[in-house]
N, C-alpha and C positions, 0 to 999 in steps of 0.2 A: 469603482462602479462595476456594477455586474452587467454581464448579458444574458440576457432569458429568451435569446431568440431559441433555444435547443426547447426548451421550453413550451413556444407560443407554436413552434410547426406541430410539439407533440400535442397540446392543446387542438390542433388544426386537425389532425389526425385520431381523434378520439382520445383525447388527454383529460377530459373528464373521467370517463372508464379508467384510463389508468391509474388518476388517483381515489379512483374508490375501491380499486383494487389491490392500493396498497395501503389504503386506510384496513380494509378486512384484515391483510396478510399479518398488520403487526403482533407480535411475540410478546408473549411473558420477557423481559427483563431481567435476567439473574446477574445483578453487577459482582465483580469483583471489591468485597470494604476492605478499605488498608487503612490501620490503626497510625501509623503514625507516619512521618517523610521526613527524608533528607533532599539536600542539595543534589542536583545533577550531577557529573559528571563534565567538568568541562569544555568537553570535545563534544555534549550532549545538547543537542534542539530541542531540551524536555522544560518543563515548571518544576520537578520534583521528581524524586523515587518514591512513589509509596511502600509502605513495608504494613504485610497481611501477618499479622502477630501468630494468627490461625495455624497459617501453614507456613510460615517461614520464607516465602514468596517477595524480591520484590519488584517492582513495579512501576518501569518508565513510561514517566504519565504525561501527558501532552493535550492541553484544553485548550479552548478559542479565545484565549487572549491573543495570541498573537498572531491570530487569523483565526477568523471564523468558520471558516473549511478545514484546518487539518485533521480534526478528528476524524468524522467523514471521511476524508483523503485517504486517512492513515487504515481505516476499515477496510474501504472498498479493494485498495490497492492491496493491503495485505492478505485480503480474503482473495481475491486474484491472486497473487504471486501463489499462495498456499495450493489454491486450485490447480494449477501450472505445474506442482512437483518439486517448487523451491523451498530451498528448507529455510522457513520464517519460525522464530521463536513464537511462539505464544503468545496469543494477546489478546484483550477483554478490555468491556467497559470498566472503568475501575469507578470506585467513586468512596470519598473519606467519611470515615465512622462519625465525625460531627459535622457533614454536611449532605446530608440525602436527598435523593435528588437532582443533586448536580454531579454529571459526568467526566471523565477523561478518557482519552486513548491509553491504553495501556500494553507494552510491549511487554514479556519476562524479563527482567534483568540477568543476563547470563554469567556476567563477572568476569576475571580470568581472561580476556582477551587481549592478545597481542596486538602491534601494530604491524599495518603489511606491511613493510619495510624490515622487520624484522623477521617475517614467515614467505618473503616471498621466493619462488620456485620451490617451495614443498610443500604446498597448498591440493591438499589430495582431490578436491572436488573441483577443480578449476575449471571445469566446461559450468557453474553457474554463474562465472562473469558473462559468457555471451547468453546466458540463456536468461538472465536476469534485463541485459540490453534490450531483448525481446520486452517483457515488459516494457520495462523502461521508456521504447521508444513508442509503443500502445497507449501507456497514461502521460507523452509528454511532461517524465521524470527530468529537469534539466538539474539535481544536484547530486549524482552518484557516483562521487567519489572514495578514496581508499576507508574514507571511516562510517561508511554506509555500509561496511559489512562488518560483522563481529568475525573474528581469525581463531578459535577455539582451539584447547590441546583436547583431543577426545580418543582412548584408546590407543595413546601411538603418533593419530594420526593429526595431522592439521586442517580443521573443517571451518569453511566459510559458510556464515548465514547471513540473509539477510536483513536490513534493517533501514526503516526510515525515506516513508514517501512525503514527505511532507512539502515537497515544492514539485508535485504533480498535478492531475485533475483535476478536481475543482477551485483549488487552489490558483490553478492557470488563467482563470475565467472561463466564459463557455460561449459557444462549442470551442472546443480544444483548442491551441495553436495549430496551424498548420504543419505537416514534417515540411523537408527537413528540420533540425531544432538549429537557432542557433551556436555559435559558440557558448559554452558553458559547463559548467563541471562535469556534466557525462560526456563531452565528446572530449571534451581534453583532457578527460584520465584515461579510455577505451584506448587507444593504442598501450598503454601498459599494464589495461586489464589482460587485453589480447593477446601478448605477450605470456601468460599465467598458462602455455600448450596443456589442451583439457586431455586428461590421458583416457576418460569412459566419454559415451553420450549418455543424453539426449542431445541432438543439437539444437539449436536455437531457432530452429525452423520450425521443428515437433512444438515447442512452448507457442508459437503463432497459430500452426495446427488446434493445438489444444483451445486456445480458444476461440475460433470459428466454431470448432464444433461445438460451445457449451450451448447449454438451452437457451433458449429466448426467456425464461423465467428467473434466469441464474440472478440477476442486478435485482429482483423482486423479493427473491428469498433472500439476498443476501443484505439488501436492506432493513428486512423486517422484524430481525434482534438487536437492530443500532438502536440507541438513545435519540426518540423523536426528538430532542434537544438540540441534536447536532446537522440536523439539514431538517427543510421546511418539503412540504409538499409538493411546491413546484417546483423547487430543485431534485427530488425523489423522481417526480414525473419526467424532468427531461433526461436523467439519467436510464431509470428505465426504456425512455422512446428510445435513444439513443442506445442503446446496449439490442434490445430488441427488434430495430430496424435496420436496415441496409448501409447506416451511417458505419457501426461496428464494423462490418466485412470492407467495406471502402478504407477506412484505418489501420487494418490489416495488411491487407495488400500490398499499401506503401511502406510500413512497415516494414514487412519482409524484404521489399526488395532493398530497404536501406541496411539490412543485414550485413556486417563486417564480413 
């Protein structure tokens, strides 16, 4: 069962304006077609890979069967982390050449990745383990562990991306958990993240910085080219009150200060 009190204060607070404002805001739609799929990957939280015959593309897709929020989830969060400066593969609404209409989350498929056990201490980007924790502990991420990032060979060098919000946000229920979180796969891999000595910044204080200061419109827009499909109106509404009022900055706060 959901809670919709996030909802009913925006509702309280001129939550009808917001969803007519996000009624106006919605986008043209340009999905991503994949002509055909295979099986996941077995280490993968997905339905399928789609594969875009077009461009040779494929395409870790993840629909509401097995939660009705992750698509959603998997948007918001990844359009945040992107915003923040972490480097997130690529990702779109996908949806299959004989079913139109109906969507998925779509990550790029990267291929070629290692496991961290096999790349760890020469992991050239390793200040986005705590900078990614900043998230993390923002959308109440409790499952980011070692295979939540892809370990890339790129140039030489060994590059961590990110991947996979799928037991965040609104998948939590609403409003959020409270921090601390408790025991769970992000706290009890983070000492061996933290261990990963970041050799450049940003630190993970700047990804907190980064967004306090985004706009108050940021959660509006960024809604606005998702698949109406994938969250309803007054879930839309309380996400937006909730990103655009004083709730956002209060979750920050604590955040930071639970900073490793």
């Amino acid at each position: 069962m959901y809670c919709l009190s996030g909802f009913q204060m925006a509702a309280g607070a001129g939550g009808a304006a917001t969803l007519r404002m996000f009624s106006m805001m919605q986008a043209p739609l340009l999905p991503v077609v994949c002509h055909r799929t295979k099986p996941p990957p077995a280490t993968a939280a997905a339905d399928f890979i789609g594969i875009d015959d077009e461009t040779s593309h494929r395409w870790l897709c993840k629909g509401q069967g097995k939660h009705v929020m992750v698509p959603a989830t998997e948007w918001v969060c990844s359009s945040l982390a992107t915003a923040c400066g972490l480097p997130v593969p690529p990702f779109a609404a996908v949806q299959l050449a004989g079913q139109p209409g109906r969507y998925y989350f779509g990550s790029q498929w990267q291929g070629g990745a290692s496991e961290f056990l096999e790349v760890r201490g020469r992991i050239s980007n390793a200040s986005v383990f705590q900078r990614t924790h900043a998230v993390d502990l923002f959308v109440h991420n409790t499952d980011r562990h070692f295979g939540n990032f892809l370990y890339l060979h790129l140039a030489g060098d060994v590059v961590a991306r990110v991947i996979d919000f799928s037991h965040s946000l609104l998948v939590m229920g609403w409003p959020l958990p409270a921090l601390p979180m408790a025991p769970c796969n992000t706290t009890l891999a983070l000492p061996l993240f933290m261990a990963e000595k970041p050799e450049r910044l940003p630190r993970p204080e700047e990804v907190i910085a980064r967004i306090s200061s985004m706009p108050a419109d940021w959660m509006t827009a960024t809604l606005a080219p998702m698949p109406e499909q994938w969250l309803d109106a007054s879930w839309a509404a309380a996400l937006v009150g909730w990103w655009s009022g004083e709730d956002r900055q209060r979750r920050l706060a604590t955040a930071q200060s639970l900073l490793p």
